[in-house]
Residue frames relative to the residue before (quaternion, step in Angstrom):
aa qw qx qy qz dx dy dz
X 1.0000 0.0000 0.0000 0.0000 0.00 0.00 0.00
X 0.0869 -0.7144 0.6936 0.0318 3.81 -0.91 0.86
X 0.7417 -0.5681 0.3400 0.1072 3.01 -1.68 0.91
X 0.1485 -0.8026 0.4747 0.3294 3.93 0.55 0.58
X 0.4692 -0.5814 0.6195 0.2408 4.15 0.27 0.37
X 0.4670 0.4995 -0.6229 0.3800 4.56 0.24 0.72
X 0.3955 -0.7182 0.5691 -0.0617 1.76 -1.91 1.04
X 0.2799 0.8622 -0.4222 -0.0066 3.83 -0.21 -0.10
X 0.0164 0.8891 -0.4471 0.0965 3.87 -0.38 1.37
X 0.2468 -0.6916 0.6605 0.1566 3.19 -0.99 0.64
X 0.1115 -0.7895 0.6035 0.0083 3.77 -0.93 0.89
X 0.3324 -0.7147 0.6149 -0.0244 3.42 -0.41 1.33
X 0.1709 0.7922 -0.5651 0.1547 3.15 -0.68 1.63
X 0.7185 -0.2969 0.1223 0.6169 3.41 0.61 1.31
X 0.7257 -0.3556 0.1186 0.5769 3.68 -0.97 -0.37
X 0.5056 0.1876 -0.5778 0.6127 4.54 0.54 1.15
X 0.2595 -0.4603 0.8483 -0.0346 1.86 -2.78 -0.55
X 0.3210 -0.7180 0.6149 0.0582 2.92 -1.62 1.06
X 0.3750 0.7873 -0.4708 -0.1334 3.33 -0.94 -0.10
X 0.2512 -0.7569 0.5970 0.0872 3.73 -1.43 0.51
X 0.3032 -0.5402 0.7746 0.1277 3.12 -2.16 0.19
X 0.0063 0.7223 -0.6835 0.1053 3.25 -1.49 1.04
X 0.2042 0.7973 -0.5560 0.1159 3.34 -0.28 1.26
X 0.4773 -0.3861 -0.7870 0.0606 1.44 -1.04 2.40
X 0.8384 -0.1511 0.1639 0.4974 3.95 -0.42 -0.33
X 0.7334 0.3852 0.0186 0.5599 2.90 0.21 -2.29
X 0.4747 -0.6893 0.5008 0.2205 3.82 -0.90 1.23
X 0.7037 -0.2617 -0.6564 -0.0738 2.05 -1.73 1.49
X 0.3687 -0.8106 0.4385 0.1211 2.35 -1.70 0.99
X 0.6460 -0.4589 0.4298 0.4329 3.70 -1.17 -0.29
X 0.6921 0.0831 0.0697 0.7136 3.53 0.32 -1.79
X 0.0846 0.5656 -0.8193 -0.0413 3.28 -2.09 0.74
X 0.1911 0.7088 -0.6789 0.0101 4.10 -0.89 0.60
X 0.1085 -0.7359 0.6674 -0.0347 3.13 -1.55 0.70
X 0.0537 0.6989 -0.7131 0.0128 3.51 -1.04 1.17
X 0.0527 -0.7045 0.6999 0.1051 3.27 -1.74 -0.09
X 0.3251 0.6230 -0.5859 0.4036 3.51 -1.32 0.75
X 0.8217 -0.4059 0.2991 0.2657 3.63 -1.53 0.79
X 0.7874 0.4740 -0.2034 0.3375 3.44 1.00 -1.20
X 0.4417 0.6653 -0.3648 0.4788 3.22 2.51 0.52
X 0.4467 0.7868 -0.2053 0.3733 3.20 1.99 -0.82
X 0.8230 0.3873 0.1255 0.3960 2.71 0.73 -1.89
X 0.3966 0.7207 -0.2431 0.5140 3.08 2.23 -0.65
X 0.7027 0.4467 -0.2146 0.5105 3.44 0.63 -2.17
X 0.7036 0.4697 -0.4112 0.3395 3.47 0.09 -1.20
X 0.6537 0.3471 -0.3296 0.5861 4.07 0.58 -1.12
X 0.7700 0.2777 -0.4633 0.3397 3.82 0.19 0.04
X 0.3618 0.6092 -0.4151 0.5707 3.99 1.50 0.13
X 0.7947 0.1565 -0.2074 0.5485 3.72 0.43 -0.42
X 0.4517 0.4215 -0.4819 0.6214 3.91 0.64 0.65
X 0.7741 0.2889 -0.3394 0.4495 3.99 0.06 -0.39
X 0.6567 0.4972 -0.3599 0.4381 3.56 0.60 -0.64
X 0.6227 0.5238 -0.3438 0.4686 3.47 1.34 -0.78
X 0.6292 0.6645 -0.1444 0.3765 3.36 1.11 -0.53
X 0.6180 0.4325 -0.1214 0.6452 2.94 1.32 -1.05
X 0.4719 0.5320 -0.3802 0.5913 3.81 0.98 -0.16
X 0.7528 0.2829 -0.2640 0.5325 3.72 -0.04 -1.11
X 0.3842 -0.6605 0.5716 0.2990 3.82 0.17 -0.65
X 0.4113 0.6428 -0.5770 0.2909 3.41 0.57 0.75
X 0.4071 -0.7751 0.4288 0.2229 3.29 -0.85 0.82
X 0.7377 0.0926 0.1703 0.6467 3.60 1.20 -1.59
X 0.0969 -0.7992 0.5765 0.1398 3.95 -0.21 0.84
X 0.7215 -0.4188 0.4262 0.3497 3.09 -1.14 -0.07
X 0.8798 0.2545 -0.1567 0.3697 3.03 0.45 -0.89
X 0.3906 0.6616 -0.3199 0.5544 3.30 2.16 0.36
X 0.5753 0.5616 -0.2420 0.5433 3.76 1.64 -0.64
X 0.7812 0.5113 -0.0568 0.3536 2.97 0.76 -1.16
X 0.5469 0.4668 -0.1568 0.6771 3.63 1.71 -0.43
X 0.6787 0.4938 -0.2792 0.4664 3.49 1.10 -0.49
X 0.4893 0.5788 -0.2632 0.5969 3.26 1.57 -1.14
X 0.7711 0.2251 -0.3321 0.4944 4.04 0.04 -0.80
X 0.7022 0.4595 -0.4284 0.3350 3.53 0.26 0.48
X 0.4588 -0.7123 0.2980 0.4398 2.67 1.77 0.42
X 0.4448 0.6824 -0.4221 0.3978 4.25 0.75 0.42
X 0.1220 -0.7440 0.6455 -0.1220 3.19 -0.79 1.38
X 0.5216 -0.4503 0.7087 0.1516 3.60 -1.53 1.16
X 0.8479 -0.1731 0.2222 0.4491 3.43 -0.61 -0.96
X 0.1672 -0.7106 0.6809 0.0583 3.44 -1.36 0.57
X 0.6651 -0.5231 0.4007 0.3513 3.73 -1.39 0.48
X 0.3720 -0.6167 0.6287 0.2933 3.45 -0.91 0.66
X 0.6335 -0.5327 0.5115 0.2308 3.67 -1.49 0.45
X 0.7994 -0.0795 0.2071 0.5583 3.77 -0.78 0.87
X 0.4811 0.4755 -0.5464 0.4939 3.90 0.55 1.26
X 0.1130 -0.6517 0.7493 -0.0308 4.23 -0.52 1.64
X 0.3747 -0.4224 0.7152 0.4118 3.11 -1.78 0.19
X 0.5718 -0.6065 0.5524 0.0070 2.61 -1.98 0.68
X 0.6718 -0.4551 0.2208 0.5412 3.71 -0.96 0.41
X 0.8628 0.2078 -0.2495 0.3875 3.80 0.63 -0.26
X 0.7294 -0.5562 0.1758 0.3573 3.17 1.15 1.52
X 0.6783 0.4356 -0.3750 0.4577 3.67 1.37 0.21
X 0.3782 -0.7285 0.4707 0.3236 3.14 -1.20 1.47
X 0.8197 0.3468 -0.2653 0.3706 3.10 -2.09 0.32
X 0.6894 0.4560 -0.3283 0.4572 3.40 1.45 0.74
X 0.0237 -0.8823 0.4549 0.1188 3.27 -0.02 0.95
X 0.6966 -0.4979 0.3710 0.3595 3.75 -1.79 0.81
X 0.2875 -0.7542 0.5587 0.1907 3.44 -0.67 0.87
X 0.5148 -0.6757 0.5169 0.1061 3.87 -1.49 1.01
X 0.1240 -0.7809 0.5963 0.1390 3.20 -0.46 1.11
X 0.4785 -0.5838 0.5303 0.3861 3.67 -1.09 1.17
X 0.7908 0.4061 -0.3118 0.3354 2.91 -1.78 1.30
X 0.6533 0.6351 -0.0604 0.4077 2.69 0.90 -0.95
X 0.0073 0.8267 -0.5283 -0.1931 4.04 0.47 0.61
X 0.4253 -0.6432 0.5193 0.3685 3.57 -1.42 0.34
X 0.6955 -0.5333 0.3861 0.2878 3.22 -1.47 0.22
């Protein structure tokens, strides 16, 4: 699995706010949106008190925080290209060849 580089902020500017998506970060990209207006305000604050509340319980990733990401179409990680685990089950490691030695 490799990192997908998104992005996605809410900027808190007095009583607005900005916010975007960048998928992935580093240009070019796929998705770029930007709005601005009060309801970015108000966004941060109900999501400033949804993380802190979190971080109280110790939950790391809800369900339903996965799931809202998933319809926006935002991914954590995505499959690397032509990378199998290997004979001992770690990806992106591969079995090493002993000279001489023919494979099977």
């Amino acid at each position: 699995m490799k990192a997908t580089w998104s992005a996605v902020c809410l900027a808190d500017m007095g009583d607005t706010g900005i916010a975007f998506v960048a998928l992935p970060r580093i240009p070019p990209r796929n998705v770029n949106w930007f709005s601005e207006g009060k309801w970015v305000h108000l966004a941060k604050i109900a999501f400033e008190k949804y993380f802190i509340r979190k971080l109280k319980k110790g939950t790391s990733e809800p369900f339903h925080e996965k799931q809202v990401m998933k319809m926006l179409g935002i991914a954590k990680l995505r499959r690397q290209g032509g990378c199998r685990p290997a004979a001992g089950g770690k990806v992106g490691v591969r079995p090493t060849r002993t000279p001489g030695v023919a494979e099977p």
